[in-house]
C-alpha positions as CSV (number, residue, x, y, z in Angstrom):
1,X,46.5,66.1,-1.4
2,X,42.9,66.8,-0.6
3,X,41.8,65.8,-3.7
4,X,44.0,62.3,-3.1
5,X,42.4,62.1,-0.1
6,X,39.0,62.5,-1.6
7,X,39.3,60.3,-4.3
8,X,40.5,57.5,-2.0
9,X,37.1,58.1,0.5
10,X,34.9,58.2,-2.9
11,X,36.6,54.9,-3.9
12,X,36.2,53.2,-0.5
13,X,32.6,54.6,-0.2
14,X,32.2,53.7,-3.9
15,X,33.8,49.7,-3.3
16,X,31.0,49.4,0.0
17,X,28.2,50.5,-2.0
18,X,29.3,47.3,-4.3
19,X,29.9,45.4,-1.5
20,X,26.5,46.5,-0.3
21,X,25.1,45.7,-3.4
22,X,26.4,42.4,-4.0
23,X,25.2,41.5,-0.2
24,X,21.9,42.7,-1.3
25,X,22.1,40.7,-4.6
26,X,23.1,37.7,-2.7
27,X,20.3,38.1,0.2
28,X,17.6,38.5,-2.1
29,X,18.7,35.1,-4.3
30,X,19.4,33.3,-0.9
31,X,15.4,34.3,0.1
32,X,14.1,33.5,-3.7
33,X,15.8,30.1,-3.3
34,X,14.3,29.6,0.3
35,X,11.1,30.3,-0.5
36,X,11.3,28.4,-4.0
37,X,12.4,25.3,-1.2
38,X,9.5,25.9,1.0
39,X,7.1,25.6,-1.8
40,X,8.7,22.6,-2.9
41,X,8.5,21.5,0.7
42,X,4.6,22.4,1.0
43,X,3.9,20.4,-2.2
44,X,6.1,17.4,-0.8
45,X,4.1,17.8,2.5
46,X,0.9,17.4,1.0
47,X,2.0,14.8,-1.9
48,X,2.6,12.8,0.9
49,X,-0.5,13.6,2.6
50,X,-2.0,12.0,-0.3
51,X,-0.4,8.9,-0.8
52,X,-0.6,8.5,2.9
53,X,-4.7,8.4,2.3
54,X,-4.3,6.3,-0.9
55,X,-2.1,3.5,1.4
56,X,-4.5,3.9,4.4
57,X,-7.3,3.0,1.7
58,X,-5.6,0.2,0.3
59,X,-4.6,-1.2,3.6
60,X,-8.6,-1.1,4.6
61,X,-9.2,-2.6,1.2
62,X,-6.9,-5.9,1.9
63,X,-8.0,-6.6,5.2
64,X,-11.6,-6.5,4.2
65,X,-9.9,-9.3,1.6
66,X,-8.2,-10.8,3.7
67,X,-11.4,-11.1,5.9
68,X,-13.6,-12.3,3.1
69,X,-10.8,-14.9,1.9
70,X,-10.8,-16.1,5.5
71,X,-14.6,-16.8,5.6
72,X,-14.1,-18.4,2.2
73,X,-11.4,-20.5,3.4
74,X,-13.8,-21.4,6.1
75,X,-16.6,-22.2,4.2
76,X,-14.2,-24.5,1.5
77,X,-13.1,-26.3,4.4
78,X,-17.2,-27.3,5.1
79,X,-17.7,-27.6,1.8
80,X,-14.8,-30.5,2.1
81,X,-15.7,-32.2,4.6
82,X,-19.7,-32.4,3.8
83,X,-18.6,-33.8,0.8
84,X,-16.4,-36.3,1.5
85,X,-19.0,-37.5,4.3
86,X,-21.4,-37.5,1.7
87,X,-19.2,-39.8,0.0
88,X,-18.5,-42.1,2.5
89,X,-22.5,-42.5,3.3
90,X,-22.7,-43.5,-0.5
91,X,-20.1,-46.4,-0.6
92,X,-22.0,-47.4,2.6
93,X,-24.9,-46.9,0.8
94,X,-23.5,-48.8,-2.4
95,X,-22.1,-52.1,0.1
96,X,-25.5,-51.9,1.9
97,X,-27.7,-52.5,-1.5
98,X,-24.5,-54.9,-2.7
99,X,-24.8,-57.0,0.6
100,X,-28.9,-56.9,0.0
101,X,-28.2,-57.8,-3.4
102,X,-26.3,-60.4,-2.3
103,X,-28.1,-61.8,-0.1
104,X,-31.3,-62.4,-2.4
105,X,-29.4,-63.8,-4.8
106,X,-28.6,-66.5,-2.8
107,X,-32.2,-67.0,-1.4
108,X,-33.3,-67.1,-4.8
109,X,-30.8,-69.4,-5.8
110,X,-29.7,-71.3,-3.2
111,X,-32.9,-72.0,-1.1
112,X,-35.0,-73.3,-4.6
């Protein structure tokens, strides 16, 4: 009987050793795994650091564009309207010479 009884406190000392082990197993993969996250999580942190700095560049970049196409629009729109008062002055310019013309034609011609 002492031997039985024994045996069976070897066996249930034996099975939480396993137990124990496995535990340990399982707490060191569970740590390996958290720590593999975390570095996944650091490089995610600062990849997005990054691209943060590339966007805030690029959103500097197109509203200096956007600025420079806004002082081009303005200076098209000028541009547009010197030139079509430029145009105006020459058909003025165009009926003043035709009404001159005009005029000493029939001076010539009318008045001899």
């Amino acid at each position: 009987m002492m031997t039985s009884w024994e045996e069976r406190q070897r066996n249930t000392l034996l099975d939480g050793r396993r137990a124990l082990e496995q535990t340990s197993e399982s707490l060191a993969r569970s740590e390996r795994t958290a720590l593999e996250t975390e570095a996944i999580g650091v490089e995610v942190v600062s990849n997005l650091g990054t691209q943060r700095e590339t966007l805030q560049r690029a959103r500097n970049r197109l509203e200096d564009i956007d600025q420079g196409l806004s002082t081009t629009n303005s200076i098209l729109n000028t541009m547009t309207r010197r030139v079509f008062t430029n145009k105006l002055l020459l058909v003025l310019i165009i009926l003043c010479e035709c009404g001159i013309l005009a005029s000493l034609i029939f001076i010539r011609f009318i008045k001899h």
